[in-house]
C-alpha positions, 0 to 999 in steps of 0.5 A: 489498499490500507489495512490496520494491522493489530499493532496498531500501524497501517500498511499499503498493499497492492491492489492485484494479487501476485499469481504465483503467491496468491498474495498481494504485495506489501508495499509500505508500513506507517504509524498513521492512517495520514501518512499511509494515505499519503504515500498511497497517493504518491504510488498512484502519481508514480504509477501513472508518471510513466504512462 
């Protein structure tokens, strides 16, 4: 899931929420919705790898 932050930049977070937190993980901040598609993309491949 990305989100635009007030500053301007793109930040991944997880798509469950931490139990214990009531909070999704952070996992990434990038300065273009590109990049963060990107690396997006590249969480889903590395999640899937080890299946």
């Amino acid at each position: 899931m990305i989100r635009k932050l007030k500053s301007g930049e793109y930040r991944i977070y997880s798509i469950k929420v931490n139990s214990k937190t009531n909070k999704r993980r952070n996992l990434g901040t990038f300065n273009t919705l590109n990049e963060a598609k990107n690396h997006e993309r590249q969480i889903e491949y590395f999640k899937h790898l080890s299946d």
